[in-house]
C-alpha positions in Angstrom: -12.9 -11.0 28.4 -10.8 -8.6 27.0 -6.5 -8.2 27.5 -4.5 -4.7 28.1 -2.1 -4.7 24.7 1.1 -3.6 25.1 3.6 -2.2 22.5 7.0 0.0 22.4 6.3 2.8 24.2 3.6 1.3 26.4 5.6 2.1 29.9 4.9 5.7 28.9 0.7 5.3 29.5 -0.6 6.7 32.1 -3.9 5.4 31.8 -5.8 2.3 29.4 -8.9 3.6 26.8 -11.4 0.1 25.8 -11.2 -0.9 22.2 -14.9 -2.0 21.1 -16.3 -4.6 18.7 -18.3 -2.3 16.5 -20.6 -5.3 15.6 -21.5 -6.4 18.8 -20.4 -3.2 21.3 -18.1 -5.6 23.6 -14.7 -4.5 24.9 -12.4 -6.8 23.0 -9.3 -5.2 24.5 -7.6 -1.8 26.0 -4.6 -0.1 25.5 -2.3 1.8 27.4 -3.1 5.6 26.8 -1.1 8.8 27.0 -1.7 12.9 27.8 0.6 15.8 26.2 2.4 15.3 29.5 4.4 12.5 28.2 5.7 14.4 25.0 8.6 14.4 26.6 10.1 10.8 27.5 8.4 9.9 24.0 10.8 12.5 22.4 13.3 11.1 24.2 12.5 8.1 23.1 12.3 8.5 19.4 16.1 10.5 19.0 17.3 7.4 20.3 15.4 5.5 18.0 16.4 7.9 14.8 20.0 7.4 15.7 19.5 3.5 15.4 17.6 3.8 12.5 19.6 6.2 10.9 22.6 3.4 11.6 20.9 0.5 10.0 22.4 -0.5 6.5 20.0 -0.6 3.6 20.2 -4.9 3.5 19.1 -4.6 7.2 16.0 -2.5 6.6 15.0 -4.5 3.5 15.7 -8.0 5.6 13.1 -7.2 8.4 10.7 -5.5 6.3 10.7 -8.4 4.0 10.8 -11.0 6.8 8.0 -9.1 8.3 5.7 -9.5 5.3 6.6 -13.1 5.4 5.2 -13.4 9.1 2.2 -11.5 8.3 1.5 -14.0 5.1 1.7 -16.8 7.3 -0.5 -14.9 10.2 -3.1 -13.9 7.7 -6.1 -15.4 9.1 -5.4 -14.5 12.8 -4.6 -10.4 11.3 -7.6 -10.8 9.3 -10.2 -11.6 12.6 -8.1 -9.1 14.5 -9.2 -6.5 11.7 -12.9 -7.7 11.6 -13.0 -7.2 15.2 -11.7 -3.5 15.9 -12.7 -2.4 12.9 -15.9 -4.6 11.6 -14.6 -5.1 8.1 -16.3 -8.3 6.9 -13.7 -11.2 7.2 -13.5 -11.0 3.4 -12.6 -7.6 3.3 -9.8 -8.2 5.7 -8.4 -10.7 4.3 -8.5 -8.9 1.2 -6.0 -6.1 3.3 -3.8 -8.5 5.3 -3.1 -9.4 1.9 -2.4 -5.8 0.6 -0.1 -5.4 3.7 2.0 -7.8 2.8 2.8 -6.1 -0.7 3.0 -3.0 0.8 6.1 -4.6 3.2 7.5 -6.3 0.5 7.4 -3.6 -1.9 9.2 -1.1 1.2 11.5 -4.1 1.3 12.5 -3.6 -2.5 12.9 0.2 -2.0 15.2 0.1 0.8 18.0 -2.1 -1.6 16.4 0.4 -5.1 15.9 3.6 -4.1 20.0 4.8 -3.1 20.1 8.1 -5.2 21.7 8.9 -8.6 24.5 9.7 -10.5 24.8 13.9 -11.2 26.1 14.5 -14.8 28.1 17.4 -13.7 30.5 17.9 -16.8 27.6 18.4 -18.6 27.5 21.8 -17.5 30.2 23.9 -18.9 32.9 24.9 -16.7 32.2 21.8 -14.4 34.4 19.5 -16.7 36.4 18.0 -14.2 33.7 17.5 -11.5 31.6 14.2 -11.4 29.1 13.4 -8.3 26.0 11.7 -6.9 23.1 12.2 -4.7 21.6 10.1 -2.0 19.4 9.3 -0.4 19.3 9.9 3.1 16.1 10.1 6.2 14.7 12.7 8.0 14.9 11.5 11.0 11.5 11.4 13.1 8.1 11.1 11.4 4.8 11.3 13.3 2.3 8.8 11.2 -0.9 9.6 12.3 -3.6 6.7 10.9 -7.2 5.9 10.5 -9.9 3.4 11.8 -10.9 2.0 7.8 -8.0 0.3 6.7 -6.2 -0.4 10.2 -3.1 -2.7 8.9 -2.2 -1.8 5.4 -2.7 2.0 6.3 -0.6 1.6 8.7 2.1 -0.5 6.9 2.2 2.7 4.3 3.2 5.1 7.0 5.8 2.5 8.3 7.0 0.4 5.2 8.6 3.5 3.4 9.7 5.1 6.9 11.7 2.2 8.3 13.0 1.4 4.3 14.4 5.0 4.8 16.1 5.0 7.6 13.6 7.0 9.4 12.0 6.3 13.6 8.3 7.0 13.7 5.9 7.8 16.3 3.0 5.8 15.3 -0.3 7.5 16.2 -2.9 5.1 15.4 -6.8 5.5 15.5 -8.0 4.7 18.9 -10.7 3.3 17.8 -8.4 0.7 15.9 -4.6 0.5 17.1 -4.7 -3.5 17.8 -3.9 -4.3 14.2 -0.9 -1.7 14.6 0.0 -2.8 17.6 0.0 -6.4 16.5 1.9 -5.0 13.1 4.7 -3.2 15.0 5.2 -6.4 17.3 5.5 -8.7 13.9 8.8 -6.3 12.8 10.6 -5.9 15.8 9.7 -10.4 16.0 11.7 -9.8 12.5 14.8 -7.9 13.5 13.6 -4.2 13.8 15.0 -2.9 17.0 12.7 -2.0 19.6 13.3 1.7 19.9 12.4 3.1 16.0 8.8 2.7 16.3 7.2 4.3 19.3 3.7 3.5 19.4 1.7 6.5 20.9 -2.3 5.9 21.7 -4.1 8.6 23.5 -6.0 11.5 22.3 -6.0 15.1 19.9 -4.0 16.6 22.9 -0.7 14.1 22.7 -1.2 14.2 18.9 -1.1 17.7 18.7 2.1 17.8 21.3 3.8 15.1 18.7 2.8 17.2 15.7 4.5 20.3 17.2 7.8 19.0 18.4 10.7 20.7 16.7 12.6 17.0 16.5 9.3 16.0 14.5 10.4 16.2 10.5 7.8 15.0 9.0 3.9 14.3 9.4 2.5 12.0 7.3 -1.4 11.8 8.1 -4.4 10.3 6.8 -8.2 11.5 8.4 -10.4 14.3 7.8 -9.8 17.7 6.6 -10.7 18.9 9.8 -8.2 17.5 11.6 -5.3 18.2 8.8 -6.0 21.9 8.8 -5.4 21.4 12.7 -2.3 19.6 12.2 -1.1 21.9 9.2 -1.5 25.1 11.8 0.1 22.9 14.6 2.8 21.7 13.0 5.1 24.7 12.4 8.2 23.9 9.6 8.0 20.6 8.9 7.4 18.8 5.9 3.6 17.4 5.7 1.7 14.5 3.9 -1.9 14.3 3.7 -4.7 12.2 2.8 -7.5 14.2 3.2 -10.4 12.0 1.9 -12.2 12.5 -1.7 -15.8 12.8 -2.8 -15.5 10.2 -5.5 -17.1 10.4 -9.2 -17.6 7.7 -11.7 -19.1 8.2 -15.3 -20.9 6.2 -16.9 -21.5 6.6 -20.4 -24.1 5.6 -22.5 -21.8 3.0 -24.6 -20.9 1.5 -21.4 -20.7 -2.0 -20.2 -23.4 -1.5 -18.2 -23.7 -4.9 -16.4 -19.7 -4.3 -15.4 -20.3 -0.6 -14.3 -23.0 -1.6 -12.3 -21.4 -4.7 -10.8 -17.7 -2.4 -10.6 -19.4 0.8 -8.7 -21.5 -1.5 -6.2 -18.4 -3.1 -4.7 -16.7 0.4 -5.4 -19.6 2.4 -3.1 -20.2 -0.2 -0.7 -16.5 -1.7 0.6 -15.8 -1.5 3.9 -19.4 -0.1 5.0 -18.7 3.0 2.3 -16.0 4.3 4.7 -13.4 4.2 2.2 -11.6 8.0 1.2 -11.9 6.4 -2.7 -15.2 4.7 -2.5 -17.6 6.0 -4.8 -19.9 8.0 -3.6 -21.1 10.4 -7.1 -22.5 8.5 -10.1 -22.9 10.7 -13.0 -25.6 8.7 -15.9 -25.6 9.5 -19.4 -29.5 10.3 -19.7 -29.5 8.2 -22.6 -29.1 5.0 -20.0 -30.1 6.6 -16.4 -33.1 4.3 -15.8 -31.4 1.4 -16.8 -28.4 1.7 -14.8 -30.7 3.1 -11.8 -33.0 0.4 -11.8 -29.9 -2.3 -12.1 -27.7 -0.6 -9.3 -30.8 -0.4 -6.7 -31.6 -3.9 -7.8 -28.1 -4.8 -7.0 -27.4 -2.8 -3.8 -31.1 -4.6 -2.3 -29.2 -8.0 -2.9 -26.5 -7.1 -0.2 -26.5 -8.9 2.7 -25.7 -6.9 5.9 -24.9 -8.6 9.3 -22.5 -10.4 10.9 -18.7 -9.3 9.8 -17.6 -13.0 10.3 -20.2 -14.6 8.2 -18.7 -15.6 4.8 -22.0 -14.8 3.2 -21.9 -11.0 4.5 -21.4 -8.1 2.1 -21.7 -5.4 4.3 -20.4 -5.0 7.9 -21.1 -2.8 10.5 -19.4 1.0 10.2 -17.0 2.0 13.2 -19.5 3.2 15.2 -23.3 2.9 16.4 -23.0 6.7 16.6 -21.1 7.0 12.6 -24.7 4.9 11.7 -26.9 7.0 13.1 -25.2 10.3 11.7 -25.0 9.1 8.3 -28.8 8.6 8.7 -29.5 12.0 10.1 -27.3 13.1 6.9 -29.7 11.3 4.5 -32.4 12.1 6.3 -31.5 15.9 5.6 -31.1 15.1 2.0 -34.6 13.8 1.1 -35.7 17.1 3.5 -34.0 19.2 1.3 -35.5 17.2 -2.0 -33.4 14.6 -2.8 -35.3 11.3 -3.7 -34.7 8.0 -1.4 -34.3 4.8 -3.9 -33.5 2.5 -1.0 -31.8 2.0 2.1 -31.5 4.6 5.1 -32.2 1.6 8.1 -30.0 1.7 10.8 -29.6 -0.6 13.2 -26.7 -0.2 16.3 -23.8 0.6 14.1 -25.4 -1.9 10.5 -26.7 0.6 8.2 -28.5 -0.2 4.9 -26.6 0.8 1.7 -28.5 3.8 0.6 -29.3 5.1 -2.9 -30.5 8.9 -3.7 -31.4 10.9 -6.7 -32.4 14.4 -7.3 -29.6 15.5 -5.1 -29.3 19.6 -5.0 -25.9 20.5 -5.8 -26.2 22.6 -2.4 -26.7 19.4 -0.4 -23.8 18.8 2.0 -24.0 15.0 1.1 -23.5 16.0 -2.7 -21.0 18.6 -2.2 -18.5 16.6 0.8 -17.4 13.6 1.7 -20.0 10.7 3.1 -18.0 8.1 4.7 -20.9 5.7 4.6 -22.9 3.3 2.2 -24.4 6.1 0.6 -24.3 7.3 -3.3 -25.5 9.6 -5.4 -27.2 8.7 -9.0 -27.3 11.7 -11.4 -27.9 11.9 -15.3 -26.1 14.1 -17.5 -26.5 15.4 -20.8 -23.5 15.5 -22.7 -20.1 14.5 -21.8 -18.6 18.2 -21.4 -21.3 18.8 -18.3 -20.6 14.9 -17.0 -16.7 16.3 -16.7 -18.0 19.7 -14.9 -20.1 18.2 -12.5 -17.4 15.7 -12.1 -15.0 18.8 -11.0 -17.1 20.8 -8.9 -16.1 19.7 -5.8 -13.3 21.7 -3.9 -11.2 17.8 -3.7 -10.3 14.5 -5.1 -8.5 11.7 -4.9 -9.8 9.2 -7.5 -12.2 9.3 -10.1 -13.8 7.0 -12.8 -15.5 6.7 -16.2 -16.7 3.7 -17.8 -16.9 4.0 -21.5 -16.1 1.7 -24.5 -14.6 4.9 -26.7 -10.8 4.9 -25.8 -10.5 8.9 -27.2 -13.3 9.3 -24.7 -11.6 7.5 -21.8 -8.1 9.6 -22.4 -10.0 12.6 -22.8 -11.4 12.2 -19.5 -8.4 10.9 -17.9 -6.8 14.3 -19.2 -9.3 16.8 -18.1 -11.1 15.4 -14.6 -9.3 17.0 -11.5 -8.4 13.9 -9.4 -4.8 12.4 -8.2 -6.4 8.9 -10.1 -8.4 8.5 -12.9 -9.6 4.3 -13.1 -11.1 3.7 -16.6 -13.5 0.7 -16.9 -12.7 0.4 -13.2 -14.6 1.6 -9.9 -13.0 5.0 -8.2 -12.0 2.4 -5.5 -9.0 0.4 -7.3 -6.1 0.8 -5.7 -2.5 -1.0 -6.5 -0.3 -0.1 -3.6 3.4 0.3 -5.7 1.1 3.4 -7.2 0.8 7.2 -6.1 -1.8 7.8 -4.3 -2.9 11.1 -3.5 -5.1 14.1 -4.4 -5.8 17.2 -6.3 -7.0 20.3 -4.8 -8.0 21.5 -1.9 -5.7 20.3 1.2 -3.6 17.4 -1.0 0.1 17.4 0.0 2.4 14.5 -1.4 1.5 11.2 -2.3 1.4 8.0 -0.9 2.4 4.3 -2.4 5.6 2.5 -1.4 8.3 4.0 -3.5 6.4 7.7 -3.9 6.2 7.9 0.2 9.8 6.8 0.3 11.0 9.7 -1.2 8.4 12.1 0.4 10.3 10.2 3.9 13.7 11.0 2.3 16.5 14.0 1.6 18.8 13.9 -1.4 22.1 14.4 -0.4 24.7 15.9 -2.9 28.5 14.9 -2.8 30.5 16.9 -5.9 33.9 15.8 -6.3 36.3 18.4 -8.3 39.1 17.0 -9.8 41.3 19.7 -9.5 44.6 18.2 -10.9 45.2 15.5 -13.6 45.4 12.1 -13.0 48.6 11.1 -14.5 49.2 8.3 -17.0 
């Protein structure tokens, strides 16, 4: 039997939208919607909450955010079922990101007591001998954060963490496929001292977003989705400042003096986490010829052993992705593939919303599922001749986020690290590593600012000058 789930902002609803268990299909709650009707009470809302915020000393911001990281450690189990159910993560998975949450508060935490400004070394300037100043620090005042189904708590916790450390309210605009974990995240800091007002949690659909977006108080949108939907915002939004996570067409390199046990092992968990649906995940895996076969025979090998089923089972590799309907796309997508020529190694079943990890080769370079981003269990295998092409077919894609090249050379490894086109560059590692203190972001096409505690604290923040002129002497 599923419960309505209320959060700040909640009275605003209007109506309730079901939240499903993408495993099993059941209603496992609802929440209280919204229409662009109600932009403005939240408006409302929020400049009450900026003014609060804005009010709340720098040990007060740190204390709840790091008391609320303590109250998610000790909750870790009951956030990690809560993500397994909304979002059908296997229960390993999400434990894996209640735990990345609570770094992510912590390390907000430490920025709200770090992060205050800097001294201005004015008299080194001629002329400005007698003047000495500092900047700042100081928020914008109301950020949108507009979030995705995949990673439905620590996500989440990187659009609020930096916001709240700066002083900043938010409008919280979570998937509605997924907003109990944000829900259940914004209930956790107001249980740890955050008043009530500086997060307004807004579910409902493109319509109230789109209102938020465009809302002159609105100084800041910080989105992650689809490039779809930020070319949408980026046209909505009018002059505000905007960061986005677009998503990334991942590749790794693999070159022929490779580890090729611990490339094979690294870019199996790196295609395959969270169902594939993963903006790092890789998804392109460029061969050097000289070890193709090998590597091709031990990756499909390794991908047949996965075990997909039941998200809860301890023994499950691979969930269910978010949606029957997400399952039977990406199906439809590989199905076009092996139309158009691409060779099907293994996988491609779909069953409700479980869908096989899937292996191609002899991918054109014209195929949609070579050229944009998959979202699914799917990767590419493709051999290269020498390490100049591996690069270019590595950079062909219009965007990136991360990338990766397995190699034993180190001059080989910087090399790459120095010419691939991606926001991250993970040597000996999967595309998918991710430390939260680090930026995160993208190169390209549609990449604006960068995520990762203390990099999305600044994006959330406004330096503030104060120039003092000394304009007689001090006597002695």
């Amino acid at each position: 039997m599923s419960e309505t789930i209320m959060a700040p902002g909640a009275e605003l609803g209007t109506d309730t939208a079901p939240v499903l268990n993408p495993y099993t299909g059941d209603v496992i709650a609802s929440v209280p919607t919204v229409d662009a009707g109600a932009v403005g009470s939240i408006m409302q809302q929020a400049r009450c909450g900026r003014r609060t915020a804005a009010a709340l000393s720098r040990a007060s911001r740190a204390a709840v955010l790091e008391r609320a990281a303590h109250l998610v450690e000790r909750r870790a189990e009951s956030f990690a079922r809560l993500i397994v159910g909304e979002a059908g993560k296997t229960i390993t998975q999400a434990r894996k990101e209640v735990a990345r949450a609570v770094n992510t508060l912590s390390l907000s935490g430490a920025e709200a007591r770090r992060n205050a400004g800097e001294v201005i070394p004015f008299d080194s300037y001629e002329g400005s001998e007698k003047r000495q100043g500092w900047f700042t620090r100081e928020p914008l005042g109301i950020i949108a954060a507009i979030t995705p189904f995949n990673d439905p708590l620590n996500l989440v916790a990187h659009k609020l963490g930096p916001a709240i450390a700066g002083g900043n309210a938010v409008l919280l605009k979570p998937s509605v496929l997924t907003p109990l974990s944000a829900l259940r995240l914004v209930d956790t800091l107001i249980e740890a001292g955050l008043p009530e007002e500086i997060v307004t949690v807004v579910n409902g659909d493109a319509g109230i977003a789109a209102a938020i977006v465009a809302a002159p108080d609105v100084r800041m949108v910080s989105f992650t989705g689809g490039f779809t939907t930020g070319e949408a915002i980026s046209r909505t939004a009018g002059l505000k400042k905007l960061a986005m996570d677009l998503g990334g067409n991942a590749p790794v390199i693999v070159m022929d003096d490779a580890d090729l046990d611990e490339a094979v092992a690294s870019c199996v968990s790196g295609a395959y986490w969270a169902a594939g649906q993963n903006c790092i995940g890789t998804q392109r895996i460029l061969i050097a010829r000289e070890v193709y076969e090998r590597f091709r025979d031990a990756f499909v090998a390794r991908t047949k052993l996965l075990r997909v089923g039941d998200p809860l089972d301890e023994r499950t590799d691979v969930g269910p992705m978010i949606t029957q309907e997400a399952a039977a796309a990406t199906r439809a997508t590989v199905d076009t593939a092996v139309a158009e020529g691409a060779v099907l190694l293994c996988g491609n079943d779909a069953t409700g919303a479980l869908y096989t990890p899937t292996v191609l080769e002899d991918v054109p370079a014209t195929c949609s599922i070579w050229q944009e981003e998959v979202f699914a269990p799917v990767v590419v295998l493709q051999p290269f001749t020498s390490f100049e092409d591996a690069i270019e077919q590595a950079n062909a894609i219009d965007y990136s986020l991360h990338a990766g090249i397995f190699t034993s050379r180190l001059d080989r490894a910087l090399t790459a690290a120095r010419l691939l086109e991606a926001g991250g560059v993970m040597i000996n590692d999967s595309s998918d590593y991710r430390f939260d203190a680090m930026p995160f972001g993208g190169f390209k096409y549609g990449s604006m600012g960068r995520e990762g505690v203390r990099f999305a604290f600044e994006e959330m923040t406004q330096p503030k000058v104060v120039c003092v002129n000394h304009i007689s002497e001090v006597v002695q």
